[in-house]
PyMOL Python script that loads the backbone (N, CA, C, O; Angstrom):
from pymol import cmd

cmd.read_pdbstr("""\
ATOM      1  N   UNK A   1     -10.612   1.909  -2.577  1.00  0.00           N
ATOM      2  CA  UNK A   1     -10.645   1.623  -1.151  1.00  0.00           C
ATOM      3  C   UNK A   1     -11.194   0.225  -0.924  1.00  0.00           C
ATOM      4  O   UNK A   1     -11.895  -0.348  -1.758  1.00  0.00           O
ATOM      5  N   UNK A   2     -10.822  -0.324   0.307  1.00  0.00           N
ATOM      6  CA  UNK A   2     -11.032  -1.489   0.325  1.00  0.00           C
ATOM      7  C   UNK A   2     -12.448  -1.659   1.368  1.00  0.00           C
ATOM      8  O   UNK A   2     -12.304  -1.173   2.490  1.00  0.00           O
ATOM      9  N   UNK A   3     -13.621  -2.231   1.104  1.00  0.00           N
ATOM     10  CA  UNK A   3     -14.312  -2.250   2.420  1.00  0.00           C
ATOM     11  C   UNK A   3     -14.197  -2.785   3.270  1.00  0.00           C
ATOM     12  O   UNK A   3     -13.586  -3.839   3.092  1.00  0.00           O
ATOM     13  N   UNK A   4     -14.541  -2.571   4.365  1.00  0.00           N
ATOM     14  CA  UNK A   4     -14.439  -3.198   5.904  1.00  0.00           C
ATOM     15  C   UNK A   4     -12.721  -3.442   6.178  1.00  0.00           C
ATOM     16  O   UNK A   4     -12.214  -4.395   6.770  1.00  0.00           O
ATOM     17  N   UNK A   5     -12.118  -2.431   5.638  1.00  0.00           N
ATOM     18  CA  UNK A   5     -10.308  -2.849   6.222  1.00  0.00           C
ATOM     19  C   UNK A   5     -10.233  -2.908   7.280  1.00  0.00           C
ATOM     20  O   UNK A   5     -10.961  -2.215   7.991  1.00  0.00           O
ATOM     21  N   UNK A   6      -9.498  -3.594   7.690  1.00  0.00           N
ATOM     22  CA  UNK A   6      -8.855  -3.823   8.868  1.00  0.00           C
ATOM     23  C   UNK A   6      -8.053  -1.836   9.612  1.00  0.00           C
ATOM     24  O   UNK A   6      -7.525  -1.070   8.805  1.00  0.00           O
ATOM     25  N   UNK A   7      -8.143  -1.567  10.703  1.00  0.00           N
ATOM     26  CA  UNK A   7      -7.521  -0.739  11.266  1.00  0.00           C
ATOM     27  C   UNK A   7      -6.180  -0.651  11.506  1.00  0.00           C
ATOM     28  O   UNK A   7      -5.898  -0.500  12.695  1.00  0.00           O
ATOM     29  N   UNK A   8      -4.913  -0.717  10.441  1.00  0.00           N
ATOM     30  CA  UNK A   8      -3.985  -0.684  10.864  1.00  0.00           C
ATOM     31  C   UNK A   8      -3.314   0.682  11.411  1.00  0.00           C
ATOM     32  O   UNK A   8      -3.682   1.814  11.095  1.00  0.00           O
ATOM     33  N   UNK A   9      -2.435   0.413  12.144  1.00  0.00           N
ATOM     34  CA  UNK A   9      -1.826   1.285  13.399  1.00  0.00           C
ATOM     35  C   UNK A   9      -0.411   1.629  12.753  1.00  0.00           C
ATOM     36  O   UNK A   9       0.549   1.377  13.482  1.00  0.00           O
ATOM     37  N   UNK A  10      -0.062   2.300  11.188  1.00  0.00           N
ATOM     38  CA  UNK A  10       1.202   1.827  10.261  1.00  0.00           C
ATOM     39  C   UNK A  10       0.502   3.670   9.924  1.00  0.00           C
ATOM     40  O   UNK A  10      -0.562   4.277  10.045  1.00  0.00           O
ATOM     41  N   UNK A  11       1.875   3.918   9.472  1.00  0.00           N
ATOM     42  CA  UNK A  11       2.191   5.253   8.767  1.00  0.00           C
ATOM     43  C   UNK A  11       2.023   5.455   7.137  1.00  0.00           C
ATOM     44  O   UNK A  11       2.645   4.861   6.256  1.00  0.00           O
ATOM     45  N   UNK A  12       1.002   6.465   6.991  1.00  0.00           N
ATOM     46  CA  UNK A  12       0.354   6.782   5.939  1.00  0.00           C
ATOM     47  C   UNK A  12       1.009   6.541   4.590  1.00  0.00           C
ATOM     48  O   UNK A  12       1.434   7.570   4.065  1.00  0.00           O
ATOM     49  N   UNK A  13       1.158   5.596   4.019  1.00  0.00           N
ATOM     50  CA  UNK A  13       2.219   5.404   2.377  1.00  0.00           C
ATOM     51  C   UNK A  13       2.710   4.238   2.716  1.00  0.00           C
ATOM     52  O   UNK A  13       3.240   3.644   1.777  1.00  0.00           O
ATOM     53  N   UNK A  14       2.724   3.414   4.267  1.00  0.00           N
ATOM     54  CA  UNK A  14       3.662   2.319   4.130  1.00  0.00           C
ATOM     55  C   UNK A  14       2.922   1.317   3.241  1.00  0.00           C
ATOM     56  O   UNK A  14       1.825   1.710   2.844  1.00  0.00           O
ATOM     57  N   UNK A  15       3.228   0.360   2.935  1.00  0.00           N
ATOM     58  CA  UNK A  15       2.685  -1.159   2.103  1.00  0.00           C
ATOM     59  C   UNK A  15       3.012  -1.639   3.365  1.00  0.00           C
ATOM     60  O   UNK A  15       4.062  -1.619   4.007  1.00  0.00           O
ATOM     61  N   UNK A  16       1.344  -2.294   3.706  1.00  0.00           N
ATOM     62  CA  UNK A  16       1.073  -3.429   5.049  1.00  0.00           C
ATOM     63  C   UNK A  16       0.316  -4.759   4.203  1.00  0.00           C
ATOM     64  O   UNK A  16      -0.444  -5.536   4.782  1.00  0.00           O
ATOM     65  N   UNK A  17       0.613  -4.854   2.954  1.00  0.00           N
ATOM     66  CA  UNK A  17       0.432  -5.968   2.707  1.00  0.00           C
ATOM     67  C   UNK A  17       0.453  -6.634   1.359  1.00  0.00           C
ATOM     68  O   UNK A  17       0.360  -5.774   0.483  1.00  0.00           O
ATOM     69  N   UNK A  18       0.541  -7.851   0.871  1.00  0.00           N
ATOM     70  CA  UNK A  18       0.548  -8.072  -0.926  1.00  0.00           C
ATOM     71  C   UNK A  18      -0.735  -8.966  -1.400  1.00  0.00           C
ATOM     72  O   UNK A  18      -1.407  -9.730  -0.707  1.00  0.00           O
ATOM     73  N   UNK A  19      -0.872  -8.658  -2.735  1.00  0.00           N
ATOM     74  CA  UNK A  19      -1.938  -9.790  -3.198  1.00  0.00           C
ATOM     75  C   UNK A  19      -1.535 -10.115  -3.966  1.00  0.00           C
ATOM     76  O   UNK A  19      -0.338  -9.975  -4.215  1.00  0.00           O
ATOM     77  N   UNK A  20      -2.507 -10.802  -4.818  1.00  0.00           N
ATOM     78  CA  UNK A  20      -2.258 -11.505  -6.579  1.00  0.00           C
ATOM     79  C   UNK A  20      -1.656 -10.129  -7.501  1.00  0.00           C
ATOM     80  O   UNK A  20      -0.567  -9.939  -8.043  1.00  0.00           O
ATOM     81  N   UNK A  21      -2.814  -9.344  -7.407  1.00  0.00           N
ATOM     82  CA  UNK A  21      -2.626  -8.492  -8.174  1.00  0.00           C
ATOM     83  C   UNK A  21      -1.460  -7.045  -7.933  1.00  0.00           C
ATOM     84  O   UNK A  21      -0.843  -6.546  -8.874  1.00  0.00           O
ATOM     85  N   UNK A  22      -1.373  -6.639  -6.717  1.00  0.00           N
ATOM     86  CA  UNK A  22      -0.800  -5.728  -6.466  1.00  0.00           C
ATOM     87  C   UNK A  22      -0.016  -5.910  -4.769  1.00  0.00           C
ATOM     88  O   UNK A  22       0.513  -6.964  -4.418  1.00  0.00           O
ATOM     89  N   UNK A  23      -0.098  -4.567  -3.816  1.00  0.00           N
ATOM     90  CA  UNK A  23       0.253  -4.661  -2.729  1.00  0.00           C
ATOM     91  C   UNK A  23      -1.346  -3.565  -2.034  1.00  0.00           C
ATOM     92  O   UNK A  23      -2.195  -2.957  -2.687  1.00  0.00           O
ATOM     93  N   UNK A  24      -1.213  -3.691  -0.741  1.00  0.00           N
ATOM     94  CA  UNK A  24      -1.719  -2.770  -0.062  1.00  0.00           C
ATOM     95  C   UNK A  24      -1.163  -1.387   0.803  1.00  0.00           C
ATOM     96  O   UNK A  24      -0.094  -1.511   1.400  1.00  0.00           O
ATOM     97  N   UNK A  25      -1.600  -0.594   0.844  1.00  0.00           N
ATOM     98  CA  UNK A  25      -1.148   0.645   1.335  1.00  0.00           C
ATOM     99  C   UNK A  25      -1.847   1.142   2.014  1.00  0.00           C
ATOM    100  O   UNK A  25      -3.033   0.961   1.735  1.00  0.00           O
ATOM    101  N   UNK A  26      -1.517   2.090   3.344  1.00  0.00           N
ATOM    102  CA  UNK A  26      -2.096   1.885   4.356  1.00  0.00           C
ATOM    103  C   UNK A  26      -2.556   3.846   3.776  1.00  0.00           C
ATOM    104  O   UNK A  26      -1.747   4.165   2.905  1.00  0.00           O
ATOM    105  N   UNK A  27      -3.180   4.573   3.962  1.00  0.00           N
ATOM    106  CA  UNK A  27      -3.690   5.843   3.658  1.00  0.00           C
ATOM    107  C   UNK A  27      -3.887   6.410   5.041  1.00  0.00           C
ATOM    108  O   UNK A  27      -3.624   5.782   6.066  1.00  0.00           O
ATOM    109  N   UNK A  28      -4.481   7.934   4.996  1.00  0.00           N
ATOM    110  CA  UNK A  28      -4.333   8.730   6.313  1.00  0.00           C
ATOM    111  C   UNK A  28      -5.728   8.074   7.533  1.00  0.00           C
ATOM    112  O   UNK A  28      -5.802   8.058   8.761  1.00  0.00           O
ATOM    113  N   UNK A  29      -6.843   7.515   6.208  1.00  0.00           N
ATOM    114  CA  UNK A  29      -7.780   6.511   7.384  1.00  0.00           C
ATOM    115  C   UNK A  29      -8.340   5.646   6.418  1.00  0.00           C
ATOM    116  O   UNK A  29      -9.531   5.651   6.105  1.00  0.00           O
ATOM    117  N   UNK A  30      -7.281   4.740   5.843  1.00  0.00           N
ATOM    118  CA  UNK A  30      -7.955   3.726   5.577  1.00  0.00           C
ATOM    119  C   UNK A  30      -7.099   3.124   5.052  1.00  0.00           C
ATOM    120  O   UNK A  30      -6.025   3.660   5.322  1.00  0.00           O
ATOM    121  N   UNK A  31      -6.905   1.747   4.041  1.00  0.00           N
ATOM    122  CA  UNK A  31      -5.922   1.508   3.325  1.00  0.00           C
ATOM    123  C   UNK A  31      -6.969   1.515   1.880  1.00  0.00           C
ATOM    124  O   UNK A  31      -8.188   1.602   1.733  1.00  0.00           O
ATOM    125  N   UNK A  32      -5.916   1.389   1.024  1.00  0.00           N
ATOM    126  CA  UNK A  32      -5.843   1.095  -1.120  1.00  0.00           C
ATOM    127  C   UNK A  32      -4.829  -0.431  -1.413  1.00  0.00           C
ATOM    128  O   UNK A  32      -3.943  -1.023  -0.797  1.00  0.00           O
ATOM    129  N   UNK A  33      -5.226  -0.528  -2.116  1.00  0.00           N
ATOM    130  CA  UNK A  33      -5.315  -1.888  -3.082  1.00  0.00           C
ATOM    131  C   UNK A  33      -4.487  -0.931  -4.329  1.00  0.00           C
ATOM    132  O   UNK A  33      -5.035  -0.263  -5.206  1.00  0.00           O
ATOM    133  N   UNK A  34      -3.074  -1.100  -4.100  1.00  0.00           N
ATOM    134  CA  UNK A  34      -2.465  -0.541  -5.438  1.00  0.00           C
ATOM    135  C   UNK A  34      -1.896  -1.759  -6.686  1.00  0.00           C
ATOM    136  O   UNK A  34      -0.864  -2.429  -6.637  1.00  0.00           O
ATOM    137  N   UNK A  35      -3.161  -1.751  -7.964  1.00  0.00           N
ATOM    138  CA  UNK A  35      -2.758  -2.671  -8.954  1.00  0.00           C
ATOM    139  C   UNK A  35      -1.808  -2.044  -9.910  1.00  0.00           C
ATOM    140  O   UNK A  35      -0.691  -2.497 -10.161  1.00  0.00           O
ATOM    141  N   UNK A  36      -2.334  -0.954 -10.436  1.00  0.00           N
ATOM    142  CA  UNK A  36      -1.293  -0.157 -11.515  1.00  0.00           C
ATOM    143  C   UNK A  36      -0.060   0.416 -11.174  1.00  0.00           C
ATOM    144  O   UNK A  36      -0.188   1.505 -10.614  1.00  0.00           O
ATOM    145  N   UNK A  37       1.364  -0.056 -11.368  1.00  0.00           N
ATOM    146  CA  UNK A  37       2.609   1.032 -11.014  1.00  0.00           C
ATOM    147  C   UNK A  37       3.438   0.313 -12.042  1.00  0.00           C
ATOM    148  O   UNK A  37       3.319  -0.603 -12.856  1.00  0.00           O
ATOM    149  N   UNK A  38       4.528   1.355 -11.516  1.00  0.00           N
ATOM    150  CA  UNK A  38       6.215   1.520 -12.332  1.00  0.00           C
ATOM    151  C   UNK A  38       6.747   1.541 -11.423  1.00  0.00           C
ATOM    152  O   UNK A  38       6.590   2.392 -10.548  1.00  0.00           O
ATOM    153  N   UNK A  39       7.533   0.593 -11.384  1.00  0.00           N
ATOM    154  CA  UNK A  39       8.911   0.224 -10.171  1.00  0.00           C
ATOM    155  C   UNK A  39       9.340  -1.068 -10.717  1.00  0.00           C
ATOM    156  O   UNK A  39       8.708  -2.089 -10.987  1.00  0.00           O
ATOM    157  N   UNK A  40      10.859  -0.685 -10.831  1.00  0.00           N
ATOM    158  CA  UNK A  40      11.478  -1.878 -11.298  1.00  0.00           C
ATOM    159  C   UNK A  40      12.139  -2.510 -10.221  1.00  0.00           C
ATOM    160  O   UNK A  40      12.746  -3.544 -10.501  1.00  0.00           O
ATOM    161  N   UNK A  41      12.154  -2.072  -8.923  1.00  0.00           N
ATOM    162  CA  UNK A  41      12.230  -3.034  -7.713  1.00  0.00           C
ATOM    163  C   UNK A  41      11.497  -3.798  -7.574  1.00  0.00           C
ATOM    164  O   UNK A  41      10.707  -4.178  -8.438  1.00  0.00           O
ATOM    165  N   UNK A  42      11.621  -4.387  -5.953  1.00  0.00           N
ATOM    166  CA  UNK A  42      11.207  -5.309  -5.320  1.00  0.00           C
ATOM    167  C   UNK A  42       9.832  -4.767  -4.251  1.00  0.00           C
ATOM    168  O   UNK A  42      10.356  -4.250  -3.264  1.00  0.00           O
ATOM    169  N   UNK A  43       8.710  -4.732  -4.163  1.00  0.00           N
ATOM    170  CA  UNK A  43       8.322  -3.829  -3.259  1.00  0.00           C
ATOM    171  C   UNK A  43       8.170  -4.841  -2.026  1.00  0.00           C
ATOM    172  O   UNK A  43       8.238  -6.044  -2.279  1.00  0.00           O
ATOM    173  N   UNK A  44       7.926  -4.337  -0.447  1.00  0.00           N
ATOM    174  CA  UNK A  44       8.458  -5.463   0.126  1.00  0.00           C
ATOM    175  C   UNK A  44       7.164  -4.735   1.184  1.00  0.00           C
ATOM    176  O   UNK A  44       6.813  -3.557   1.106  1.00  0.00           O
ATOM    177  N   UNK A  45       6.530  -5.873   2.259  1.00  0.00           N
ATOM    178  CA  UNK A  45       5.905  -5.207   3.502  1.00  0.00           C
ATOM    179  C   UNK A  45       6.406  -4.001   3.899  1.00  0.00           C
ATOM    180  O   UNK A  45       7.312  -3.787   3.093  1.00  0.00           O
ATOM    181  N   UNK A  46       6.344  -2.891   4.825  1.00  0.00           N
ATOM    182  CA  UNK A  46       6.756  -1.978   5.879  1.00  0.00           C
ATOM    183  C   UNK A  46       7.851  -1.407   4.622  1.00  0.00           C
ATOM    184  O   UNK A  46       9.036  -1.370   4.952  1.00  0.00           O
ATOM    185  N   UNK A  47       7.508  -0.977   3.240  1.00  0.00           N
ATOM    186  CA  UNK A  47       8.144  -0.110   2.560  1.00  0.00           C
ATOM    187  C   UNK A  47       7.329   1.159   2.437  1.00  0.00           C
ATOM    188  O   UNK A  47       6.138   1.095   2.130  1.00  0.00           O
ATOM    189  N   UNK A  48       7.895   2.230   2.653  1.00  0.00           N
ATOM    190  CA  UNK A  48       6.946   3.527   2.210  1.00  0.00           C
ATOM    191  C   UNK A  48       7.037   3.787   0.681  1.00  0.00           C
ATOM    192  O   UNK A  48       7.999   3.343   0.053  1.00  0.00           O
ATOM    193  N   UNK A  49       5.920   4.595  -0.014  1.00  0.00           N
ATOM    194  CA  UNK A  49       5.833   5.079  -0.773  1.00  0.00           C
ATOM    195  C   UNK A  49       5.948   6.627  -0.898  1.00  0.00           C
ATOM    196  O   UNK A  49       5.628   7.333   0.059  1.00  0.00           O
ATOM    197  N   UNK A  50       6.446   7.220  -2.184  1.00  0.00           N
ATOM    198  CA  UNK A  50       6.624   8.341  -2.121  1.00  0.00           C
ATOM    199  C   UNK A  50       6.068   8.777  -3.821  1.00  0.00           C
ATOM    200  O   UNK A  50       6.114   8.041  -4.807  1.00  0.00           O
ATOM    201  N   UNK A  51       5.601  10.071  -3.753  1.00  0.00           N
ATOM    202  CA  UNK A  51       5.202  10.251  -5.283  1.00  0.00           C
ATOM    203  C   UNK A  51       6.117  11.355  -6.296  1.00  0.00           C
ATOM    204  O   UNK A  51       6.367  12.528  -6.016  1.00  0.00           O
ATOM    205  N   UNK A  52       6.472  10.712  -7.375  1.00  0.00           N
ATOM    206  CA  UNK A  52       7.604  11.073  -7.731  1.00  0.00           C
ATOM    207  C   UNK A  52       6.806  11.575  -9.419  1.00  0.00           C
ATOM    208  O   UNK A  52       7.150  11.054 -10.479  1.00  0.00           O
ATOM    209  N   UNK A  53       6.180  12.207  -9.353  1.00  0.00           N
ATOM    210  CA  UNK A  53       5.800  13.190 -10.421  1.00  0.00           C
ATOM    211  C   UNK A  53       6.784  13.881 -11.240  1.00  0.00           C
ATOM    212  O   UNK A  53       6.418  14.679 -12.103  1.00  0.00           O
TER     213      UNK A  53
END
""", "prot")
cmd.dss("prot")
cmd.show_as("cartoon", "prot")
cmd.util.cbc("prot")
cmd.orient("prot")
């Protein structure tokens, strides 16, 4: 979790944002900092995530 996030007003799984290392994801009250994945796309702002176990 990230401290002091910002309050975004975005639906739980979207990516509201990118860094060096990863993207951000917005959660049910808060957002994550996702560094570790598998995706051989493109991940882009206002994309949802889904978990594919």
């Amino acid at each position: 979790m990230i401290p002091r996030a910002h309050a975004y007003k975005n639906i739980a799984g979207q990516v509201v944002g990118k860094t060096a290392q990863g993207f951000i994801v917005k959660t049910g009250d808060s957002i994550i900092e996702i560094v570790v994945y598998e995706y051989a796309g493109k991940i882009k702002i206002g994309d949802g995530l889904q978990n594919h176990e």
